[in-house]
DRENLUM-987981 format. One line per 5 residues: for each residue x, z, y of N, C-alpha, C, O, CB. Coordinates in nm, 3 decimals, m for minus. Atoms other than C-alpha are relative to their C-alpha. Glycine has a CB too. Example, Ala and Ser with C-alpha at 12.3 -4.5 7.8 and 13.67 -1.06 7.14 Angstrom:
# residues 2
0.089 0.000 m0.119 1.230 0.780 m0.450 0.090 0.000 0.120 0.194 0.066 0.118 m0.099 0.125 0.003 | m0.082 m0.006 m0.119 1.367 0.714 m0.106 m0.077 0.073 0.109 m0.026 0.090 0.220 0.041 m0.142 0.046 .
***
This chain:
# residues 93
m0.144 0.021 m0.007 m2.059 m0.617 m0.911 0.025 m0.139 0.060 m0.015 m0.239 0.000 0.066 0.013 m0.142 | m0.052 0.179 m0.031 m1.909 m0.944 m0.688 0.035 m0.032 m0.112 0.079 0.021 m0.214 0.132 m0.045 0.106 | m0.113 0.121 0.131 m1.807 m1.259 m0.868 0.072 0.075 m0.016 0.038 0.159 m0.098 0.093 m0.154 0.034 | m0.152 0.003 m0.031 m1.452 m1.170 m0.792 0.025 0.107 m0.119 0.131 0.100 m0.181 0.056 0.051 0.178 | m0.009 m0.142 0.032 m1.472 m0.867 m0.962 m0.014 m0.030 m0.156 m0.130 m0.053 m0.190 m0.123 0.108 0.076 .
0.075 m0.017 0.090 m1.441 m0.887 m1.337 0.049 0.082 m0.105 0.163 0.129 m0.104 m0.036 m0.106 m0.035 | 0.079 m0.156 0.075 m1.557 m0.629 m1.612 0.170 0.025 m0.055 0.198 0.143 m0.075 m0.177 m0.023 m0.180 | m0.147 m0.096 m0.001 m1.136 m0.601 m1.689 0.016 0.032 0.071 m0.017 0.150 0.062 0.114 m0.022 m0.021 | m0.047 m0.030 m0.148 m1.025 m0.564 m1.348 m0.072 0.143 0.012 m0.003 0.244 0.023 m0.056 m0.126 0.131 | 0.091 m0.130 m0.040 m1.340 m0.284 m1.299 0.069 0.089 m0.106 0.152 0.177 m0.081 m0.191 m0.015 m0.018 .
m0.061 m0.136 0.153 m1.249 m0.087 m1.659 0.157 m0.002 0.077 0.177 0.119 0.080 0.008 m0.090 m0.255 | m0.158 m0.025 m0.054 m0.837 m0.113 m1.478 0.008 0.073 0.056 0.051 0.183 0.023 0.071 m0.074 0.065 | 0.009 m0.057 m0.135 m0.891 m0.030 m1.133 m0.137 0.077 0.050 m0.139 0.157 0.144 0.025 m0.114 0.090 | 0.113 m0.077 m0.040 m1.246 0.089 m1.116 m0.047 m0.040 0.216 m0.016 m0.139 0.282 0.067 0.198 m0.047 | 0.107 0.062 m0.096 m1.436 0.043 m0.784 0.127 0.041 0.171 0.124 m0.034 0.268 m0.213 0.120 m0.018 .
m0.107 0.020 m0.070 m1.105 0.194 m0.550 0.055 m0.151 0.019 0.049 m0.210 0.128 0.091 0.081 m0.059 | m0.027 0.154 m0.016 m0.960 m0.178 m0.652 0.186 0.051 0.000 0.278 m0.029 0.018 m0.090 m0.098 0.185 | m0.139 m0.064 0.007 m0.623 0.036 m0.676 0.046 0.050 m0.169 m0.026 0.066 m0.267 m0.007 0.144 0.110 | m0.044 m0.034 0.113 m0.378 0.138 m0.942 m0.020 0.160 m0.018 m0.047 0.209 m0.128 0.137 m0.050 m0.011 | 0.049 m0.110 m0.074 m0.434 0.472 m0.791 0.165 0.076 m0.068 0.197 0.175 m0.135 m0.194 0.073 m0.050 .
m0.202 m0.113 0.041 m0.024 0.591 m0.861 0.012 0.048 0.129 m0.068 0.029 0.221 0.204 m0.117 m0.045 | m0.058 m0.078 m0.125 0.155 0.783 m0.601 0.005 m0.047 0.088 m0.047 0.012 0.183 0.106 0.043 0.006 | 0.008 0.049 m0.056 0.226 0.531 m0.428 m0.098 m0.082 0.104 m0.070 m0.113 0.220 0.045 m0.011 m0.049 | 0.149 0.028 m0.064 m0.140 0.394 m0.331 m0.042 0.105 0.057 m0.085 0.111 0.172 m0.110 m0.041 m0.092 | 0.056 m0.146 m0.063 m0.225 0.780 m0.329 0.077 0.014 0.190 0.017 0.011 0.297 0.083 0.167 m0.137 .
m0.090 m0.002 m0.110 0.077 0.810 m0.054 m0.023 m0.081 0.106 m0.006 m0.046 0.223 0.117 m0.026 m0.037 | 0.026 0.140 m0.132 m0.020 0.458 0.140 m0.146 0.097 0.028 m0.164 0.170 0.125 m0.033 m0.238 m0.074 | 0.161 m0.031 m0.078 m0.393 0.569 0.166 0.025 0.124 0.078 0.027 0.099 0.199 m0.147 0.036 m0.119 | m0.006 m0.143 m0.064 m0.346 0.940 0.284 0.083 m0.038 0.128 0.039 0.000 0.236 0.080 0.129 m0.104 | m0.071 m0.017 m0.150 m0.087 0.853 0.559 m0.011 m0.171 0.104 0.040 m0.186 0.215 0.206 0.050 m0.039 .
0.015 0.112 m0.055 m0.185 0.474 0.648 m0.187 0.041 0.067 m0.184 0.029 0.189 0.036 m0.139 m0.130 | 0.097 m0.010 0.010 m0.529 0.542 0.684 m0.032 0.099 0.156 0.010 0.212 0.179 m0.022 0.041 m0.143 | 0.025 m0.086 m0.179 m0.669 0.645 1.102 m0.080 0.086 m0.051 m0.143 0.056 m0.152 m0.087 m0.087 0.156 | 0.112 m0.145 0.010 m0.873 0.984 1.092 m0.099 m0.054 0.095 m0.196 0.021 0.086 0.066 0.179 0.062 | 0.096 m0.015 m0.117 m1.088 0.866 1.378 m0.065 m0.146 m0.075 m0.187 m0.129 m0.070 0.074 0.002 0.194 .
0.046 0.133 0.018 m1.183 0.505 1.245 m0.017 m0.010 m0.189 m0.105 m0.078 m0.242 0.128 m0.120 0.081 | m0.004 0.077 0.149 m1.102 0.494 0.835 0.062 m0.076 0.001 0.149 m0.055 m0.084 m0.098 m0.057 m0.059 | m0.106 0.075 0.053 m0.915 0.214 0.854 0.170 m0.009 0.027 0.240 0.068 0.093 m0.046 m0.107 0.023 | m0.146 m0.032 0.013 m0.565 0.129 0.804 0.076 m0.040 0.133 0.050 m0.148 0.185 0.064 m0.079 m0.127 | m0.045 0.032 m0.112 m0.348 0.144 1.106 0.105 m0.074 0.001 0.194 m0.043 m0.078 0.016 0.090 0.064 .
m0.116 0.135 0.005 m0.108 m0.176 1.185 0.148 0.113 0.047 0.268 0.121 0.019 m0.048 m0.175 0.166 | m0.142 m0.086 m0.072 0.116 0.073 1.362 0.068 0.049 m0.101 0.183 0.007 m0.115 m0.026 0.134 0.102 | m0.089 m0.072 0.095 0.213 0.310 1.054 0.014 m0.118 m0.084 0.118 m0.089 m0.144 m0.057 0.139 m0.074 | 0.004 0.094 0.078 0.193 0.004 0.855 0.142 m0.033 0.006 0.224 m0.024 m0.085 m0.098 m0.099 0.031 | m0.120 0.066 m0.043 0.479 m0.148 1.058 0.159 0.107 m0.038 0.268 0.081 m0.088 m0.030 m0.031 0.181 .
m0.083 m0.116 0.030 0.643 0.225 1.058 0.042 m0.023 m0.126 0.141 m0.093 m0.148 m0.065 0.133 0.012 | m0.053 0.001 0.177 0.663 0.259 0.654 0.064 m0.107 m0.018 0.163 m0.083 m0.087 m0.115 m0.004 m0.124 | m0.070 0.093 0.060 0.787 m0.087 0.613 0.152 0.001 0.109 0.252 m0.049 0.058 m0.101 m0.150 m0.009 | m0.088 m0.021 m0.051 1.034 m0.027 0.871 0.124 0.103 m0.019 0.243 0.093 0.014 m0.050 0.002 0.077 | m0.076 m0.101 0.066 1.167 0.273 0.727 0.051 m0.002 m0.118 0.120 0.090 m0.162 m0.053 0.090 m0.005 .
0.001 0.061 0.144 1.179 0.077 0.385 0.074 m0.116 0.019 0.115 m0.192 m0.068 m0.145 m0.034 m0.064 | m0.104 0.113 0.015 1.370 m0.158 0.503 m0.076 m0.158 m0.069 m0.025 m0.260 m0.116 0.132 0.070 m0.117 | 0.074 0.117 0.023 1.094 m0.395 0.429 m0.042 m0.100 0.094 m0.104 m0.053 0.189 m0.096 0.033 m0.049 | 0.009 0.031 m0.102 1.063 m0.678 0.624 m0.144 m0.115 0.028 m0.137 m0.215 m0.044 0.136 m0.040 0.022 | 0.094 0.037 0.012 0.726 m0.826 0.714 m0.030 m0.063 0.141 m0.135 m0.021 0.189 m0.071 0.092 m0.054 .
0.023 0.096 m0.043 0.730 m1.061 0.962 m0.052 m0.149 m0.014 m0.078 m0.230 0.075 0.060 0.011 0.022 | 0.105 0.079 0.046 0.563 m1.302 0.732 m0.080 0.028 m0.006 m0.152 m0.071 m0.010 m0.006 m0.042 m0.079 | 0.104 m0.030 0.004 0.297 m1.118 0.716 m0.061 0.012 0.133 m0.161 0.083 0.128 m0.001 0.092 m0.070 | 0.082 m0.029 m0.097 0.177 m1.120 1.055 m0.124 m0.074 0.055 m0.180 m0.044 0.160 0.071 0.013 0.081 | 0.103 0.042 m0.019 m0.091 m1.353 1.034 m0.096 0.070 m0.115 m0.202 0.008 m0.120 0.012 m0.141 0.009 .
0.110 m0.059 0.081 m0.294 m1.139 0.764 m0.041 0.140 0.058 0.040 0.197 0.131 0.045 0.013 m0.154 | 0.054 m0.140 m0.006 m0.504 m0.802 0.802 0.073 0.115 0.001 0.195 0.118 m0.011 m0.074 0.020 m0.093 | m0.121 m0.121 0.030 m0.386 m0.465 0.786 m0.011 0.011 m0.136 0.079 0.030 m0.217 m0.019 0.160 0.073 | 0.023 m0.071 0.174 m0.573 m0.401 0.454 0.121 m0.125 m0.061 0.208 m0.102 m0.145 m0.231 m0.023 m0.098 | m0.095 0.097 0.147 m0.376 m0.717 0.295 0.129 m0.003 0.036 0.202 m0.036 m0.057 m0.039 m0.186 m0.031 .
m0.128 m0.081 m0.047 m0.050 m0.611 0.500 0.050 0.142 m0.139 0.136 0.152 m0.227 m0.059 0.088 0.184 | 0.017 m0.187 0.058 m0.098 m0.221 0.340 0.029 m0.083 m0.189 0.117 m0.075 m0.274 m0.260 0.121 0.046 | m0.038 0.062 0.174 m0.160 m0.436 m0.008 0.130 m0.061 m0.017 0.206 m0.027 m0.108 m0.106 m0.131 m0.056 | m0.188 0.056 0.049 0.182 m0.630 m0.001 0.114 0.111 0.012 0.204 0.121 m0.072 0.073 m0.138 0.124 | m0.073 m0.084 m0.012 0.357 m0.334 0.158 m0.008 0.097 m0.158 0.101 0.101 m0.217 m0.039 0.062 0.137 .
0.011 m0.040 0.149 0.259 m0.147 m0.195 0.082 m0.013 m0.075 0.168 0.058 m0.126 m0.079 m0.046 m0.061 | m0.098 0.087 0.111 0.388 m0.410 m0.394 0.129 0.010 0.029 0.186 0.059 m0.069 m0.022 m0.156 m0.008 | m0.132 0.019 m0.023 0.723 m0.441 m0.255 0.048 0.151 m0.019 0.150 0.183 m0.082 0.031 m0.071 0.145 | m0.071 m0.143 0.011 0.763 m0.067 m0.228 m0.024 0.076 m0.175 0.025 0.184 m0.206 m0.088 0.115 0.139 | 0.015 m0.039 0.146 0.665 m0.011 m0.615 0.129 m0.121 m0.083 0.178 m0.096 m0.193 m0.200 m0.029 m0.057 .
m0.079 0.050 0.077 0.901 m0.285 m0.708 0.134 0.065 0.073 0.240 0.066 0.010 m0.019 m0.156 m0.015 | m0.169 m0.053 0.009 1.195 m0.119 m0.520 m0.001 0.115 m0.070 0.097 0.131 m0.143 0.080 0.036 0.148 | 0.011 m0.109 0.096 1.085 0.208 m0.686 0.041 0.011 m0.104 0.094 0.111 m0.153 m0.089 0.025 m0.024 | m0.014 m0.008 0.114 1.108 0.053 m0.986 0.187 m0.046 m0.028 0.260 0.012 m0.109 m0.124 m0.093 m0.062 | m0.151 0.032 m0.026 1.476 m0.107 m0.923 0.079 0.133 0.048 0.193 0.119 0.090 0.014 m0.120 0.122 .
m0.078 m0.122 0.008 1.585 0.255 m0.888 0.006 0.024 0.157 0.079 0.120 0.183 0.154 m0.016 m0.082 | m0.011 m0.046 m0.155 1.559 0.279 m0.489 m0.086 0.108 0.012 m0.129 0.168 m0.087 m0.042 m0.111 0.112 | 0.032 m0.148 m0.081 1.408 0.570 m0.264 m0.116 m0.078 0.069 m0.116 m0.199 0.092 0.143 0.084 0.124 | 0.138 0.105 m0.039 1.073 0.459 m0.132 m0.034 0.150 0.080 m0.027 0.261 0.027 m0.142 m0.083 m0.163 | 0.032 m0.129 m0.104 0.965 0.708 0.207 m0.128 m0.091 0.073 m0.132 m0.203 0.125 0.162 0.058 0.133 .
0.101 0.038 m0.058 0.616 0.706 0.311 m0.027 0.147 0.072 m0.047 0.246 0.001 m0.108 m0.070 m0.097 | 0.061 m0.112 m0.051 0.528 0.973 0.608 0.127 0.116 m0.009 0.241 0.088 0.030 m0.144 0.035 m0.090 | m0.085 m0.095 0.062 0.710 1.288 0.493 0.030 m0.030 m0.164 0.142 m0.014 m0.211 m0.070 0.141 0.023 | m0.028 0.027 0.166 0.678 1.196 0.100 0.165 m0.061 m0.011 0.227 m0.085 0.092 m0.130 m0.140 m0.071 | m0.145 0.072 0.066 1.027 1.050 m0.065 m0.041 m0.036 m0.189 m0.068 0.050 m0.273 0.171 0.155 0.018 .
0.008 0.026 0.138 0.982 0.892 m0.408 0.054 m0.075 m0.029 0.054 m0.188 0.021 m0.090 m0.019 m0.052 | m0.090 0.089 0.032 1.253 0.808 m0.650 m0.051 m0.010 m0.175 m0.106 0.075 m0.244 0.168 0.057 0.044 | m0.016 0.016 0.152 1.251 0.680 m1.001 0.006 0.097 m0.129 0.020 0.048 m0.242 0.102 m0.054 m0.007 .
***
């Protein structure tokens, strides 16, 4: 197991490193390239664009740590009673 990694965090999240809710389920399945595995900047930009999220601070980080903030923000509007659209999915409160 890395440093980073410790024995709460693993028993939480387990070796994904996710909460593994709908929302992670939803980011991975439609962020995620079929030809490569990793996460594509393009739908990245899409979902947060359609979310009304705005991430122009983020453009000096990765996609994976992009994809990770995009999460967060879209689980806290979730939770503030908004409409959160990833792909075809829609999830409300």
């Amino acid at each position: 197991m890395p440093d980073f990694m410790t024995k709460q965090f693993m028993e939480k999240y387990g070796r994904s490193g996710t909460c593994s809710d709908d929302i992670a389920t939803a980011l991975s399945t439609y962020l995620t390239d079929n030809e490569t595995g990793k996460t594509d900047p393009d739908k990245v930009q899409n979902v947060a664009e359609v979310n009304n999220v705005p991430v122009s601070n983020w453009s000096h980080l990765n996609a994976g740590q992009r994809r990770m903030l995009l999460g967060n923000v879209l689980r806290g509007k979730l939770r503030r009673g908004g409409i959160v659209r990833i792909g075809e999915q829609e999830f409300k409160e």
